[in-house]
N, C-alpha and C positions, 0 to 999 in steps of 0.2 A: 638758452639757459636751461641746463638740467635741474631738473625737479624732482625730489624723493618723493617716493609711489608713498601714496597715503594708504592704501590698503597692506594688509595681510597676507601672506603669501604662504599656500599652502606645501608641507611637506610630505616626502616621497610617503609617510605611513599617514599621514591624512589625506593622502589621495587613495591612498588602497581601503581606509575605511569606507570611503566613503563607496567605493566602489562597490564593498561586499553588502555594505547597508540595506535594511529593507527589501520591498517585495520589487516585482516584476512591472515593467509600464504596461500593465495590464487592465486597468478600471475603463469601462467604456462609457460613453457620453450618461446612459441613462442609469448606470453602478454612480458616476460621478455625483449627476444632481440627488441620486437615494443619502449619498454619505455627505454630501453639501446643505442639505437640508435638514438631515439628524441633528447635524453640526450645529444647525442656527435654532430651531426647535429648542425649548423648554419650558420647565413648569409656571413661568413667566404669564404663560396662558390664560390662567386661573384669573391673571387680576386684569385683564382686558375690558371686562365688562364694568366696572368699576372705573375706571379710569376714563371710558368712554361717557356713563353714566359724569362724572363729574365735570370734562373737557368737551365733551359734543364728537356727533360723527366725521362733523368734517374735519376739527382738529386732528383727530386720530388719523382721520386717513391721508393730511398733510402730511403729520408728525412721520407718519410710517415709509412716505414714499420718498419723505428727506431723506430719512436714515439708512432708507435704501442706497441713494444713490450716495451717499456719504460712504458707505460701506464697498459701491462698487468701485467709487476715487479710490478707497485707500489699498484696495485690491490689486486693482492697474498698477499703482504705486507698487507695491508688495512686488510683482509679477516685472516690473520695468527695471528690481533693483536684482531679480533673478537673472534676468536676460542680459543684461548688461556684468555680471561676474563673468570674470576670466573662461574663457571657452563653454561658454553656458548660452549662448546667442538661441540658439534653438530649440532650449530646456533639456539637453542629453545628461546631463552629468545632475549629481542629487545633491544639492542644494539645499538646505536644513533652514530654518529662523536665523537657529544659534550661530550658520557659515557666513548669514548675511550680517551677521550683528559682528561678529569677527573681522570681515574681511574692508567694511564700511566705516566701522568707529574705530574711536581710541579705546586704550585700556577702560578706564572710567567707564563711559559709554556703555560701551559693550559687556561692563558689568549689570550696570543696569538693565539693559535691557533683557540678558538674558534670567537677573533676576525676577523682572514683571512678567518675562514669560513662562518660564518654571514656576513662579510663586503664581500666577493665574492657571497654570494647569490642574497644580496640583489640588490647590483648594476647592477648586471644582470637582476636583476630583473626589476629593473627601466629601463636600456638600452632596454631589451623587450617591456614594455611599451609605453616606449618613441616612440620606431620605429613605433609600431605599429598603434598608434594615428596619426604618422606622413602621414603613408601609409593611413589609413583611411579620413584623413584632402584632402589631395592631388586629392584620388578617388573623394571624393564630391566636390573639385575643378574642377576636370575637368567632370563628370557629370551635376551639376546643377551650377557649373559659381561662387561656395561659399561654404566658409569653415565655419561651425556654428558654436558659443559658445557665451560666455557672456563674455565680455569684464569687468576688473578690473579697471586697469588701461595704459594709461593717461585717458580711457571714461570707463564709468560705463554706462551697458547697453548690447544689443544686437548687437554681433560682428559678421560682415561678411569678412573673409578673401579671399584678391584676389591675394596677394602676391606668384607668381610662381618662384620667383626668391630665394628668400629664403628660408633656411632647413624648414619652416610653412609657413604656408598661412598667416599669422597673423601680419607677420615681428616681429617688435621690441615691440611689445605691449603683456603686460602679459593679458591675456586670459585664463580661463574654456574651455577649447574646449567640443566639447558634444562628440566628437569621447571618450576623457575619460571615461567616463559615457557610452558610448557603450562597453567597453572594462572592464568596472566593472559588468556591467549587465551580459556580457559573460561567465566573468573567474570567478567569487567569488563565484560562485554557486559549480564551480567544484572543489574551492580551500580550500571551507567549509569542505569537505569531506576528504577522506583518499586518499592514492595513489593507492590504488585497487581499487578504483574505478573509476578511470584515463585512466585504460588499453584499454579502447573503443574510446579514445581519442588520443594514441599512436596509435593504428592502422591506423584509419583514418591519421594522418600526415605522416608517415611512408611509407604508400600505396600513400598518395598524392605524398610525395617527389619521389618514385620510377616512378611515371607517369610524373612530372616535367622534372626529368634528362631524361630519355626516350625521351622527344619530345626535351629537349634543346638541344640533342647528333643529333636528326634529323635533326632537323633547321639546325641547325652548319656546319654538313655533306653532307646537300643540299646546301650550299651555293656555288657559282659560284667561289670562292676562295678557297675554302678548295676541297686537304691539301696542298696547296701553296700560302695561305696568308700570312704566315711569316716564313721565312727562323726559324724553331724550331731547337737547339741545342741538342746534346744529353749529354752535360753538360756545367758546367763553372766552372774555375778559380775566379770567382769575389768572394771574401770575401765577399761584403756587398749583395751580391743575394742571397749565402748560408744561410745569416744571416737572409736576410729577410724572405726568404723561412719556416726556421727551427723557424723564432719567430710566426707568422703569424700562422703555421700548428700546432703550438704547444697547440693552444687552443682549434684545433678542437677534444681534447683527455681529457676535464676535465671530469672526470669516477668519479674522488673519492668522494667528496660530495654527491650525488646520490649513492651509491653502498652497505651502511651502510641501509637505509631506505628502498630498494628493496632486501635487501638481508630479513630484517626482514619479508617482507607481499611476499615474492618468497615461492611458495608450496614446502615441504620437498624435493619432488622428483627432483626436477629442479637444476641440475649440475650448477655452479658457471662460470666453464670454457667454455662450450661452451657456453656459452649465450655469456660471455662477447670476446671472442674469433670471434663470429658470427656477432656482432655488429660492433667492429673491424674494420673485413675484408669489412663490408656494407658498411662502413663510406669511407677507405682505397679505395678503389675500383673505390665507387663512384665519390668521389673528385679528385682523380687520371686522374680519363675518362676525366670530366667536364674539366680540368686542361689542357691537351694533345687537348683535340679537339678545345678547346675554343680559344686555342694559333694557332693553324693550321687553322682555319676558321679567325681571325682575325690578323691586322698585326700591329696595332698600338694601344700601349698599354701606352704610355704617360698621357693619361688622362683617366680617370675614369676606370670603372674596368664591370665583363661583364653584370650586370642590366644596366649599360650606353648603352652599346651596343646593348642589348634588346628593353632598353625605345627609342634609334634614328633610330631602325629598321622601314621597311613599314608594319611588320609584325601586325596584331592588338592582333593576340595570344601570340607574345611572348611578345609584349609591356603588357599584361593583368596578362603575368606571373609573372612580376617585382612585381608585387602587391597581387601576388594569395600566394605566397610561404612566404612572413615573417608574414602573415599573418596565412595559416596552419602551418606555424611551432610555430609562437610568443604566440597562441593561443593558443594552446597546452602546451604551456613548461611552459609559465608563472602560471598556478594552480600548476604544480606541484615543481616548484620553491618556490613559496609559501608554502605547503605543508613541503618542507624538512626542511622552517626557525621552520613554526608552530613544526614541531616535535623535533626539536630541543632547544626548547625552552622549551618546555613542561617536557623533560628528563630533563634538566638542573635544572626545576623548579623554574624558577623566574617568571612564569605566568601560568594562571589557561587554559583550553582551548579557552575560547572568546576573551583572553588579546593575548592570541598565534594566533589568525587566526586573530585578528587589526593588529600586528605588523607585520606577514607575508603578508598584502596581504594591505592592508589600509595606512598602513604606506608606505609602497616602490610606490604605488598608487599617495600619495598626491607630494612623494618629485619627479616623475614624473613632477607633473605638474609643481615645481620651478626648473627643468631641462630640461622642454621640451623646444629643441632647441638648450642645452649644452649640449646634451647626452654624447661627447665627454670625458667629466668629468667622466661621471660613467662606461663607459667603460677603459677607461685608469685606473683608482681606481680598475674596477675589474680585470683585467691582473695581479697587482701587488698582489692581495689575493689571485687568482686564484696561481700563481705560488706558495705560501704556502701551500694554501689547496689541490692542486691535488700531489705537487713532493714532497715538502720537508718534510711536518707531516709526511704522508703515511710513507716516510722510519724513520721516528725516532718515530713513534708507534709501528716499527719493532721493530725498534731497544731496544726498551724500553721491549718490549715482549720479546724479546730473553734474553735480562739482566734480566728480572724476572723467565723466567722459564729454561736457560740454555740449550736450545736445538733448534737445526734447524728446520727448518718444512721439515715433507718428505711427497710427494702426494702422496696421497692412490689412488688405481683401484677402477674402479666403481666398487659398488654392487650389482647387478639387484636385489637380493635378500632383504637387506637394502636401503626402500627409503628414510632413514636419511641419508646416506651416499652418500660426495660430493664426485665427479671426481678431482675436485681438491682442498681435503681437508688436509691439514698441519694436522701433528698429533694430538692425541684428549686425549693425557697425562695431559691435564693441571690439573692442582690443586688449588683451592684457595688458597692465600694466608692468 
């Protein structure tokens, strides 16, 4: 009995998009785990030691190593529903979110989904920006005594912010800050580009963030309290700690939007597993330290979280830190955030490249500046995409790949002999439909 093809079938001009799309499969294993680890890295950080302080060390370090491997399910998942597209068996052809959300779902579906992944991009994106203007605002506050931009309104003109009491300098008044425009000058230039051409830009944050945690573990472990500043648990009973623990941790693991666009421009040779396996355990490891020490050096965790405890230190380096770190990190991530919307768009084909690099990077830019100060808003909005785009698609892409093609994925051994051949590639049976 003939059966109509559930998937989507691509046409003669979205197959030449796709072809012209994006950088070169150029990123090598150790460019991979730099940009896989930016990826999963964020300011999330700050509230480790707290959460650890409430939950205990070894909750944390359960919680952490679920979400690990929950993240590396839904990855395989993500990668089993790439391999299994039409002539895609051995990852040659580029393959987007937005091609797997097309070619897998129904119309419906595949609204959705490609709306939690654009509306989790982009929000992010703004909340990157946002911070960072904030951070920049703040520096020229206490540098030169004023925060600069051009006032809108209630005064049209040359605005100086003195407001330190306020998330801006600016208070209640909508403002241009020029930090924006410092922060466009930065990033647009790298966000024009592809994601290979980013990997010098992962490095640098990556190697920053490992000289960060290195001196914040010192500080912390010098300190004249540590490790008998607070009585640390090695678990807890409290539901609502578990909960906070496992909601909070759970974002430091969003893989799967990122993982589709670095799999495309990842050099043949470059194994899927150990990069993302490798980044993982960096992320995992790292936050875990920060979490356990930060709780042992500090005892009172009531109010703010440990950049508070940084910025009321005597310390002038670690108070410098507060502002060095969202900065290499904000810096960094926001081109290639930008980056994933443009590519994404680009497959989908509802914009040419220049309409794809406004919407990715110009767009999330402006609505920035009608949220800077409510960043609140666009991070709470991306939590709720986020948990679409990284947990639930990924397993009903699966899911949807296994109903089409009837078979499990089984890992194949590496092939030193075949550098098309992943470490952890699902079988390479597929067929068109």
């Amino acid at each position: 009995e003939h059966k109509a093809p559930l998937v989507f079938q691509a046409t003669s001009m979205e197959k030449t998009v796709r072809e012209t799309t994006g950088g070169a499969k150029s990123i090598g294993l150790f460019g991979s785990i730099m940009l896989l680890t930016n990826s999963l890295a964020g300011p999330v950080i700050s509230l480790m030691p707290s959460l650890a302080h409430d939950a205990g060390w070894l909750s944390m370090l359960i919680v952490m190593v679920f979400l690990g491997v929950v993240s590396i399910g839904c990855s395989w998942m993500l990668l089993y529903a790439m391999r299994k597209y039409p002539g895609n068996a051995q990852l040659e052809v580029r393959v987007e979110f937005s091609d797997l959300s097309r070619h897998y779902f129904h119309a419906v579906l595949h609204a959705v989904a490609v709306a939690s992944l654009l509306g989790y991009l982009a929000l992010t994106l703004v909340s990157y920006i946002v911070q960072t203007a904030q951070v920049f605002d703040h520096a020229s506050l206490g540098m030169f005594g004023c925060a600069y931009g051009v006032g809108v309104y209630p005064h049209f003109g040359g605005a100086c912010g003195t407001d330190t009491k306020s998330d801006t300098p600016f208070g209640d008044d909508v403002v241009l800050p020029l930090s924006f425009l410092a922060i466009g000058m930065l990033c647009a230039p790298m966000a024009w580009v592809n994601l290979d051409d980013n990997v010098i830009l992962q490095w640098i944050a990556v190697i920053g963030f490992f000289g960060l945690c290195a001196l914040w573990c010192w500080c912390m472990a010098s300190s004249p309290r540590f490790p008998h500043g607070a009585d640390l648990p090695v678990s807890t009973t409290s539901v609502s700690s578990w909960w906070n623990l496992f909601g909070v941790s759970l974002f430091n693991f969003a893989l799967a939007p990122t993982l589709p666009s670095w799999v495309n421009e990842k050099a043949p040779e470059v194994p899927a597993f150990p990069a993302i396996v490798t980044s993982l355990c960096i992320v995992i490891v790292l936050y875990t330290l920060i979490g356990i020490v930060g709780a042992l050096a500090y005892d009172d965790w009531s109010h703010g979280n440990l950049f508070t405890k940084f910025s009321q230190s005597k310390s002038p380096l670690l108070q410098a830190t507060v502002d060095i770190y969202p900065i290499i990190q904000n810096l960094t991530t926001i081109p290639v955030l930008s980056i994933l919307i443009k590519y994404n768009l680009l497959q989908l084909g509802w914009t040419g490249p220049k309409a794809s690099m406004a919407l990715g990077f110009a767009v999330p830019w402006m609505l920035g500046l009608v949220f800077y100060g409510f960043e609140t808003v666009c991070e709470v909005g991306g939590l709720v995409f986020a948990s679409m785009a990284n947990l639930l698609i990924p397993g009903a892409l699966f899911c949807m790949a296994y109903r089409e093609h009837g078979d499990y994925a089984r890992v194949a051994s590496t092939d030193a002999a075949s550098p098309s051949t992943d470490a952890w590639s699902p079988s390479t049976d597929a067929a068109s439909p």
